[in-house]
C-alpha positions in Angstrom: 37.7 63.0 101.4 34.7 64.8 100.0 32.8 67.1 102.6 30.9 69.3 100.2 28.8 69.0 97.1 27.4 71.6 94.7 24.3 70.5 92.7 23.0 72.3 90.2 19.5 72.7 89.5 17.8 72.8 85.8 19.1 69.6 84.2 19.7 67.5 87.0 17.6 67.7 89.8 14.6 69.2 87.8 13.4 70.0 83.8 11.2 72.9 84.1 8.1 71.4 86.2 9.3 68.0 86.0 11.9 66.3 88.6 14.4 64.3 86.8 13.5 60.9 87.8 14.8 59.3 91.4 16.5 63.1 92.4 14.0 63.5 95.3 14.6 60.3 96.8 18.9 60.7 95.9 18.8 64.1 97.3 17.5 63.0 100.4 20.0 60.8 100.6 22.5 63.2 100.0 21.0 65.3 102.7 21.4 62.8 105.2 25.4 62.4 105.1 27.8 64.1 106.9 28.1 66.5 103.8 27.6 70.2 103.4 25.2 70.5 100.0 24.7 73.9 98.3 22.9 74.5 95.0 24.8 76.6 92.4 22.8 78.1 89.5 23.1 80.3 86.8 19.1 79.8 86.4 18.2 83.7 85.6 14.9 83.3 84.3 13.1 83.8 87.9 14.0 84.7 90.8 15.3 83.0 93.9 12.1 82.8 95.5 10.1 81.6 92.5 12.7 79.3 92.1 12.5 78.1 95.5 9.1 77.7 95.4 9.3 75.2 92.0 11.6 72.9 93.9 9.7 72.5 97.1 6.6 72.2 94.9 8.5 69.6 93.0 9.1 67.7 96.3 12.4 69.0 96.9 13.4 69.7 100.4 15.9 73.1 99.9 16.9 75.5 101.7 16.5 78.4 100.4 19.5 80.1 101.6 21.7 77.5 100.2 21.1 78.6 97.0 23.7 80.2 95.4 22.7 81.8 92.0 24.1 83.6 89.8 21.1 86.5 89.9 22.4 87.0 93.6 26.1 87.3 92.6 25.2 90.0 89.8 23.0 91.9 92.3 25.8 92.2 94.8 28.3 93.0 92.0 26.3 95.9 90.7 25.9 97.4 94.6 29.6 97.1 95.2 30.4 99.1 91.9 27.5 101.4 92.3 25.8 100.6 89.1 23.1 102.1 87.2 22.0 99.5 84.8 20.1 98.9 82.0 18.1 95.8 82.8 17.9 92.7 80.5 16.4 90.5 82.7 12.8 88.6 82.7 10.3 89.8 84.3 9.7 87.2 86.7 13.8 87.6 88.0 13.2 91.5 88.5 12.5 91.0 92.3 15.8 90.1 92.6 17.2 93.2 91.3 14.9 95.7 93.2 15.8 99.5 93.2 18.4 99.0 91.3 17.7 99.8 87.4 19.1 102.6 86.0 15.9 105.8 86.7 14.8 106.5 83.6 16.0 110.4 83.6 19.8 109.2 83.4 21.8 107.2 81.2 22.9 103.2 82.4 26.8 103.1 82.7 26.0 99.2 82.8 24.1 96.7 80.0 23.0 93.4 82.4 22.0 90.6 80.4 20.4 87.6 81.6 17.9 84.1 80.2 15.6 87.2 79.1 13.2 85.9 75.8 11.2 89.0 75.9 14.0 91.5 75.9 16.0 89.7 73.2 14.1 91.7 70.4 16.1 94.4 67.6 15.1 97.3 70.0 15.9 96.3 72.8 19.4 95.3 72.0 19.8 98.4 69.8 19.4 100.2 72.9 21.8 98.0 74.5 24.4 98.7 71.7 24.1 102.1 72.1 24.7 102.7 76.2 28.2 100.0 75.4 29.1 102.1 72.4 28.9 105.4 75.0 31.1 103.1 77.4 28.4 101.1 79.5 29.8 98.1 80.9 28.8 94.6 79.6 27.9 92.2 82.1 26.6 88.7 81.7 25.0 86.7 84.3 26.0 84.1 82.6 26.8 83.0 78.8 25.2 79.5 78.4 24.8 78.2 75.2 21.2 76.5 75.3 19.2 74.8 77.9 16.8 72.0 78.0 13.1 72.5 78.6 10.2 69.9 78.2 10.0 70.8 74.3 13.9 70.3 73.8 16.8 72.9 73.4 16.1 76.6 73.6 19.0 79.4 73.0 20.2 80.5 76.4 21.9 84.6 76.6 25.4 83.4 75.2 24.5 84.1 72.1 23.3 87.5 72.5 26.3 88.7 74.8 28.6 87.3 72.0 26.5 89.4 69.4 26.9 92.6 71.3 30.5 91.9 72.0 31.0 91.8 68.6 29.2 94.7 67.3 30.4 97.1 70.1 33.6 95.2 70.1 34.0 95.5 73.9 34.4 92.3 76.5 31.4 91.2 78.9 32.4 90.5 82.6 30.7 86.9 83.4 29.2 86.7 86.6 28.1 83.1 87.1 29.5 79.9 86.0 31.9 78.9 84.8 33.6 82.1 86.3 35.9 80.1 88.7 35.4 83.0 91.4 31.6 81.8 91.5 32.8 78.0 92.3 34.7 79.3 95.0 33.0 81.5 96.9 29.7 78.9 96.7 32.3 76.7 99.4 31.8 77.0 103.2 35.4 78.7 104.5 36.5 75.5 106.0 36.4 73.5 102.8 39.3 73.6 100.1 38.2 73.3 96.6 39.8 69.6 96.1 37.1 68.8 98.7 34.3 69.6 97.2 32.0 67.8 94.1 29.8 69.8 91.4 27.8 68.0 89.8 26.0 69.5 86.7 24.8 68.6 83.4 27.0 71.1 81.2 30.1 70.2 80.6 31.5 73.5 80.1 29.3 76.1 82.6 29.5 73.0 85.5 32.2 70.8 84.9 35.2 72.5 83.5 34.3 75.5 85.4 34.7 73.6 88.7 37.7 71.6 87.6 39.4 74.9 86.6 37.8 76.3 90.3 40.1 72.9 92.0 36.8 71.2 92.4 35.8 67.5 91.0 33.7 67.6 88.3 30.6 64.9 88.0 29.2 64.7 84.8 25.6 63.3 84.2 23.9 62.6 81.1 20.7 64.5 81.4 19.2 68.0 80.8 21.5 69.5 78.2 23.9 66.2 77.7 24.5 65.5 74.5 26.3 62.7 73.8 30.2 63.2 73.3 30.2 66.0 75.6 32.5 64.2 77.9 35.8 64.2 75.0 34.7 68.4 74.6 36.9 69.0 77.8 40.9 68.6 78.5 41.0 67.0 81.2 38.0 65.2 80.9 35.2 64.6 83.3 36.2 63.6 86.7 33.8 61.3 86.7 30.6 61.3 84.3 27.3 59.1 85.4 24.0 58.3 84.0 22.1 60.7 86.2 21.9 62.7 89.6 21.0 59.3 91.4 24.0 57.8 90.4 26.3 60.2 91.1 24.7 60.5 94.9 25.6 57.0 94.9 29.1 56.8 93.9 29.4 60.1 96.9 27.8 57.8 99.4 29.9 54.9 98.7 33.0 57.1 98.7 31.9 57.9 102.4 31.7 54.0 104.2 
Protein backbone atom coordinates (compact mmCIF):
# COMPACT_ATOMS: atom_id res chain seq x y z
CA UNK A 1 0.00 0.00 0.00
CA UNK A 2 1.43 3.32 -1.08
CA UNK A 3 0.95 6.18 1.63
CA UNK A 4 3.62 8.59 0.39
CA UNK A 5 4.90 10.09 -2.78
CA UNK A 6 7.90 12.21 -3.56
CA UNK A 7 7.63 14.39 -6.75
CA UNK A 8 10.24 16.08 -8.06
CA UNK A 9 10.09 19.31 -9.52
CA UNK A 10 12.15 20.63 -12.78
CA UNK A 11 11.23 18.05 -15.36
CA UNK A 12 8.06 16.81 -14.26
CA UNK A 13 5.82 19.12 -12.72
CA UNK A 14 7.44 22.22 -14.35
CA UNK A 15 10.33 23.34 -17.37
CA UNK A 16 11.61 26.54 -16.18
CA UNK A 17 8.42 28.88 -16.46
CA UNK A 18 6.49 26.40 -18.17
CA UNK A 19 4.14 23.66 -16.28
CA UNK A 20 4.54 20.33 -18.00
CA UNK A 21 1.22 19.92 -19.43
CA UNK A 22 -1.92 18.39 -17.18
CA UNK A 23 0.60 18.53 -13.76
CA UNK A 24 -1.65 21.21 -12.18
CA UNK A 25 -4.78 19.53 -12.61
CA UNK A 26 -2.81 15.68 -11.66
CA UNK A 27 -1.29 17.22 -8.70
CA UNK A 28 -4.48 18.21 -7.42
CA UNK A 29 -5.50 15.12 -7.74
CA UNK A 30 -2.81 13.72 -5.99
CA UNK A 31 -3.40 16.18 -3.25
CA UNK A 32 -6.77 15.03 -2.62
CA UNK A 33 -5.88 11.29 -1.64
CA UNK A 34 -5.26 9.94 1.50
CA UNK A 35 -1.49 10.37 0.58
CA UNK A 36 1.32 12.22 2.21
CA UNK A 37 3.14 14.32 -0.92
CA UNK A 38 6.61 15.92 -0.44
CA UNK A 39 8.64 17.55 -3.24
CA UNK A 40 12.32 16.35 -3.33
CA UNK A 41 14.82 18.55 -5.34
CA UNK A 42 18.22 18.91 -6.03
CA UNK A 43 17.13 22.34 -7.91
CA UNK A 44 20.15 24.68 -6.66
CA UNK A 45 19.92 27.40 -8.90
CA UNK A 46 17.51 29.51 -6.51
CA UNK A 47 16.46 29.39 -3.54
CA UNK A 48 13.53 27.75 -1.70
CA UNK A 49 11.55 30.73 -1.63
CA UNK A 50 12.19 31.78 -5.25
CA UNK A 51 11.39 28.49 -6.07
CA UNK A 52 8.31 28.49 -4.22
CA UNK A 53 7.23 31.43 -5.62
CA UNK A 54 7.62 29.85 -9.53
CA UNK A 55 5.38 27.00 -8.70
CA UNK A 56 2.56 28.96 -7.11
CA UNK A 57 3.00 31.40 -9.96
CA UNK A 58 2.81 28.51 -12.22
CA UNK A 59 -0.52 27.46 -10.59
CA UNK A 60 0.88 25.00 -8.37
CA UNK A 61 -0.73 24.72 -5.00
CA UNK A 62 2.71 23.81 -2.60
CA UNK A 63 3.50 24.02 0.43
CA UNK A 64 6.31 25.44 0.94
CA UNK A 65 7.53 23.49 3.81
CA UNK A 66 7.14 20.27 1.98
CA UNK A 67 9.91 21.01 0.04
CA UNK A 68 12.67 19.17 0.56
CA UNK A 69 15.76 20.39 -1.40
CA UNK A 70 18.86 19.65 -1.52
CA UNK A 71 20.13 23.57 -0.79
CA UNK A 72 18.37 22.91 2.69
CA UNK A 73 20.19 19.55 3.28
CA UNK A 74 23.79 21.24 2.44
CA UNK A 75 22.90 24.21 4.70
CA UNK A 76 22.23 22.02 7.64
CA UNK A 77 25.18 19.85 6.80
CA UNK A 78 27.63 22.71 6.86
CA UNK A 79 26.07 24.02 10.47
CA UNK A 80 26.44 20.59 11.98
CA UNK A 81 30.21 20.39 10.96
CA UNK A 82 30.87 23.97 11.56
CA UNK A 83 31.99 24.92 8.11
CA UNK A 84 33.54 27.80 6.69
CA UNK A 85 32.97 27.53 2.95
CA UNK A 86 33.89 28.71 -0.10
CA UNK A 87 30.66 29.35 -1.87
CA UNK A 88 29.88 28.12 -5.42
CA UNK A 89 26.50 28.77 -5.52
CA UNK A 90 24.17 31.24 -7.78
CA UNK A 91 23.39 34.23 -6.71
CA UNK A 92 19.83 33.95 -6.57
CA UNK A 93 20.35 30.43 -4.02
CA UNK A 94 22.65 32.62 -1.66
CA UNK A 95 19.64 33.42 0.70
CA UNK A 96 19.64 30.04 1.49
CA UNK A 97 22.97 29.92 2.77
CA UNK A 98 22.98 33.24 4.80
CA UNK A 99 25.98 33.98 7.28
CA UNK A 100 27.49 31.16 6.47
CA UNK A 101 30.42 31.82 3.74
CA UNK A 102 33.65 31.53 4.72
CA UNK A 103 34.68 35.77 6.00
CA UNK A 104 36.92 36.82 3.73
CA UNK A 105 40.01 37.28 6.31
CA UNK A 106 40.26 33.36 6.70
CA UNK A 107 40.77 30.53 4.62
CA UNK A 108 37.43 28.01 3.55
CA UNK A 109 38.10 24.45 5.03
CA UNK A 110 35.06 23.58 2.64
CA UNK A 111 34.59 24.00 -1.50
CA UNK A 112 30.39 23.90 -1.94
CA UNK A 113 29.46 23.47 -5.39
CA UNK A 114 26.10 23.87 -6.70
CA UNK A 115 23.87 24.62 -10.61
CA UNK A 116 26.20 27.86 -10.37
CA UNK A 117 26.81 29.21 -14.41
CA UNK A 118 28.50 32.27 -13.25
CA UNK A 119 31.07 30.76 -10.89
CA UNK A 120 32.04 27.91 -13.29
CA UNK A 121 34.78 30.24 -14.91
CA UNK A 122 38.99 29.24 -14.81
CA UNK A 123 39.28 31.51 -11.67
CA UNK A 124 36.98 30.69 -9.86
CA UNK A 125 37.66 26.99 -9.91
CA UNK A 126 41.39 27.69 -9.69
CA UNK A 127 40.58 29.11 -6.38
CA UNK A 128 38.56 26.14 -5.61
CA UNK A 129 41.53 23.77 -6.53
CA UNK A 130 43.66 25.51 -4.36
CA UNK A 131 41.55 25.57 -0.74
CA UNK A 132 41.07 21.26 -1.76
CA UNK A 133 44.67 21.02 -2.50
CA UNK A 134 45.29 22.73 1.23
CA UNK A 135 42.69 20.04 2.54
CA UNK A 136 39.20 21.93 2.07
CA UNK A 137 36.52 19.48 1.86
CA UNK A 138 34.59 18.89 -1.44
CA UNK A 139 31.02 18.98 -1.21
CA UNK A 140 28.41 18.69 -3.92
CA UNK A 141 24.84 19.53 -3.64
CA UNK A 142 24.36 17.40 -6.07
CA UNK A 143 26.23 15.92 -9.32
CA UNK A 144 23.62 15.88 -12.12
CA UNK A 145 24.70 15.49 -15.44
CA UNK A 146 22.51 18.08 -17.51
CA UNK A 147 19.05 19.40 -17.17
CA UNK A 148 16.44 20.46 -19.41
CA UNK A 149 15.44 24.10 -19.94
CA UNK A 150 13.05 25.64 -22.64
CA UNK A 151 16.19 25.84 -25.13
CA UNK A 152 17.14 22.04 -24.50
CA UNK A 153 19.99 20.44 -22.38
CA UNK A 154 22.37 22.60 -20.38
CA UNK A 155 25.45 20.98 -18.26
CA UNK A 156 24.39 20.67 -14.64
CA UNK A 157 27.61 20.82 -11.71
CA UNK A 158 28.55 17.04 -12.30
CA UNK A 159 30.82 17.83 -14.51
CA UNK A 160 32.70 20.37 -12.68
CA UNK A 161 32.86 18.37 -9.22
CA UNK A 162 34.19 15.43 -11.40
CA UNK A 163 36.90 17.92 -12.83
CA UNK A 164 38.05 19.02 -9.47
CA UNK A 165 38.07 15.55 -8.15
CA UNK A 166 40.30 14.73 -10.62
CA UNK A 167 42.73 17.46 -10.52
CA UNK A 168 42.98 17.58 -6.70
CA UNK A 169 42.40 13.94 -6.67
CA UNK A 170 40.30 13.97 -3.52
CA UNK A 171 36.36 12.59 -3.32
CA UNK A 172 33.27 15.10 -3.04
CA UNK A 173 30.61 14.24 -0.36
CA UNK A 174 27.09 14.43 -2.33
CA UNK A 175 24.48 15.94 -0.51
CA UNK A 176 21.28 15.56 -2.57
CA UNK A 177 20.06 12.91 -4.77
CA UNK A 178 20.71 10.19 -5.44
CA UNK A 179 22.43 10.09 -1.94
CA UNK A 180 20.04 7.34 -0.49
CA UNK A 181 20.21 9.22 3.06
CA UNK A 182 18.37 12.26 1.20
CA UNK A 183 15.44 9.71 0.00
CA UNK A 184 15.11 8.73 3.37
CA UNK A 185 14.99 11.32 5.55
CA UNK A 186 12.44 13.24 2.84
CA UNK A 187 9.76 10.21 4.43
CA UNK A 188 7.35 11.22 7.34
CA UNK A 189 8.71 8.71 10.48
CA UNK A 190 5.70 6.53 10.11
CA UNK A 191 6.33 5.56 6.58
CA UNK A 192 8.80 2.72 5.54
CA UNK A 193 10.63 3.30 2.34
CA UNK A 194 8.77 0.25 0.40
CA UNK A 195 5.73 2.62 1.04
CA UNK A 196 6.59 5.38 -0.63
CA UNK A 197 6.75 6.41 -4.64
CA UNK A 198 9.43 8.99 -6.35
CA UNK A 199 8.62 9.95 -9.18
CA UNK A 200 11.29 11.89 -11.24
CA UNK A 201 12.43 12.30 -14.67
CA UNK A 202 16.23 11.12 -14.16
CA UNK A 203 16.79 7.94 -14.16
CA UNK A 204 19.80 7.91 -12.14
CA UNK A 205 19.54 11.20 -9.53
CA UNK A 206 15.46 10.07 -9.01
CA UNK A 207 14.95 6.64 -9.85
CA UNK A 208 17.80 4.47 -8.94
CA UNK A 209 18.47 6.66 -6.11
CA UNK A 210 15.13 5.89 -4.55
CA UNK A 211 15.19 2.19 -5.57
CA UNK A 212 18.60 1.91 -3.81
CA UNK A 213 16.81 4.21 -0.86
CA UNK A 214 13.82 0.98 -0.69
CA UNK A 215 11.52 3.28 -2.48
CA UNK A 216 9.47 2.61 -5.93
CA UNK A 217 10.86 4.26 -8.62
CA UNK A 218 8.29 5.94 -11.43
CA UNK A 219 9.86 6.85 -14.36
CA UNK A 220 8.34 9.59 -16.79
CA UNK A 221 9.40 10.45 -20.10
CA UNK A 222 9.83 14.20 -19.83
CA UNK A 223 12.32 16.93 -18.82
CA UNK A 224 15.71 15.23 -19.19
CA UNK A 225 14.19 11.66 -20.65
CA UNK A 226 15.94 10.49 -23.25
CA UNK A 227 14.92 7.67 -24.75
CA UNK A 228 16.54 4.28 -23.63
CA UNK A 229 17.07 5.65 -20.22
CA UNK A 230 14.79 3.03 -18.79
CA UNK A 231 17.58 -0.20 -19.90
CA UNK A 232 20.59 2.41 -18.17
CA UNK A 233 19.48 0.96 -14.67
CA UNK A 234 19.69 -2.76 -13.10
CA UNK A 235 16.88 -3.25 -11.89
CA UNK A 236 15.00 -1.27 -14.12
CA UNK A 237 12.36 1.24 -13.60
CA UNK A 238 9.60 0.25 -11.31
CA UNK A 239 7.39 1.51 -13.42
CA UNK A 240 8.10 4.17 -16.26
CA UNK A 241 4.98 6.39 -17.75
CA UNK A 242 4.47 8.95 -20.39
CA UNK A 243 4.29 11.82 -17.96
CA UNK A 244 3.48 13.18 -14.29
CA UNK A 245 -0.36 12.77 -15.16
CA UNK A 246 0.02 9.34 -15.82
CA UNK A 247 1.82 8.29 -13.14
CA UNK A 248 -0.82 10.20 -10.62
CA UNK A 249 -3.17 7.98 -12.34
CA UNK A 250 -1.72 4.58 -12.00
CA UNK A 251 -1.24 5.97 -7.83
CA UNK A 252 -4.87 6.68 -7.75
CA UNK A 253 -5.96 3.54 -9.20
CA UNK A 254 -3.59 1.59 -6.98
CA UNK A 255 -5.78 3.25 -4.07
CA UNK A 256 -9.77 2.07 -5.00
Amino acid sequence: MIKEVLVDLSGTLHIDNQAIPGAIQALKRLQQQDLTVKYVTNTTKESKRILHERLTNLGFEVNKNDIISSLGACRNLITNRNLKPLLMVAPEAMEDFQDLSCPSEETPDAVVIGLAPTEFHYNRLNEAFRHLQNGAQLIAIHSGKYYKTNDGLSLGPGCFVKGLEYAAQCKAFLVGKPNKIFFQSALTASTSPSQAVMIGDDVTDDIKGAMDAGLQGYLIKTGKYREGDENKISPPPTKVFESFVEAVADIIEQLD
